[in-house]
Structure formats: C-alpha cells, structure tokens
C-alpha positions as CSV (number, residue, x, y, z in Angstrom):
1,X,-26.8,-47.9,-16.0
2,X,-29.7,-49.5,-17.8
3,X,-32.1,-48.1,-20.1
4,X,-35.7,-49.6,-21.1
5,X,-38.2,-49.9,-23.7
6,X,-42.0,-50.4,-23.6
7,X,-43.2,-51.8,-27.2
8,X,-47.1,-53.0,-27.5
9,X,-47.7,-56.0,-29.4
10,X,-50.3,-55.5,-31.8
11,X,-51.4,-59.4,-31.8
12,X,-52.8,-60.7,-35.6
13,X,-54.6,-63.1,-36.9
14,X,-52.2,-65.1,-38.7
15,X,-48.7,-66.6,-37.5
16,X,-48.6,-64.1,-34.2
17,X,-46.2,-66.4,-32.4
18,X,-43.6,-66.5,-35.1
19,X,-44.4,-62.7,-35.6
20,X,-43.6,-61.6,-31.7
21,X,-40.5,-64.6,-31.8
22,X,-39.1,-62.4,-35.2
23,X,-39.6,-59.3,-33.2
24,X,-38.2,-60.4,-29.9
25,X,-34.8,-61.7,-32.2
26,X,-34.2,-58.6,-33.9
27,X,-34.1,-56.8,-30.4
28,X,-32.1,-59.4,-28.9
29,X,-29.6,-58.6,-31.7
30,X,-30.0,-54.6,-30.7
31,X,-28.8,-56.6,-26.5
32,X,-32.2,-55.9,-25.3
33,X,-33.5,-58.8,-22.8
34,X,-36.9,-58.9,-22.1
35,X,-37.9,-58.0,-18.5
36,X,-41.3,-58.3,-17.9
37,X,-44.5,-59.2,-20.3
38,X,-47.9,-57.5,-18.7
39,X,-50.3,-60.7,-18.1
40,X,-53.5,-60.6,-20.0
41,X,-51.9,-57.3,-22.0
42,X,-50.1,-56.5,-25.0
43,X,-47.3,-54.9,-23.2
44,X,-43.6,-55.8,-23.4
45,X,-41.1,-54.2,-21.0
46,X,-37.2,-54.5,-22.4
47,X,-33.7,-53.5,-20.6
48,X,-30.5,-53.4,-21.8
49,X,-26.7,-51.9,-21.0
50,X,-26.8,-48.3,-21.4
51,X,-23.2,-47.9,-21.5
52,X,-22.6,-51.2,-23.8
C-alpha cells in the first residue's frame, strides 16, 4: 500500500534551488520519491511504502 504527501513550495528569493534540493533530501531520507511536480505551480506530490 502507498501513502502520499502534497507539500507547497514556498519559492524565495535567494538560493531556491539549493533550498527545494535540501528539502527534497531530507524526505528522500524519510523513503518518500517524488511523484509528480504541478507545471507552472508550487505543488509537489510525494509516495512512499506504507508498510515499509
């Protein structure tokens, strides 16, 4: 069974892509995978193992 998570990036003026890389990592580390990014949106959809 999976299980998912829907964060929104709140984008920044300084350093945003090492930000969302740093944030991406850390839930990597938690086994989430990213699944889908909303185009033109701040929208992140993650999955992961429920039963990991």
């Amino acid at each position: 069974m999976k299980e998912y998570k829907v964060i929104s990036w709140k984008m920044g003026l300084s350093r945003n892509n090492e930000r969302l890389e740093d944030t991406l990592n850390e839930y990597a580390k938690q086994g989430w995978q990213v699944v889908f990014i909303y185009e033109n949106s701040t929208t992140i959809v993650l999955e992961r193992d429920k039963n990991r």
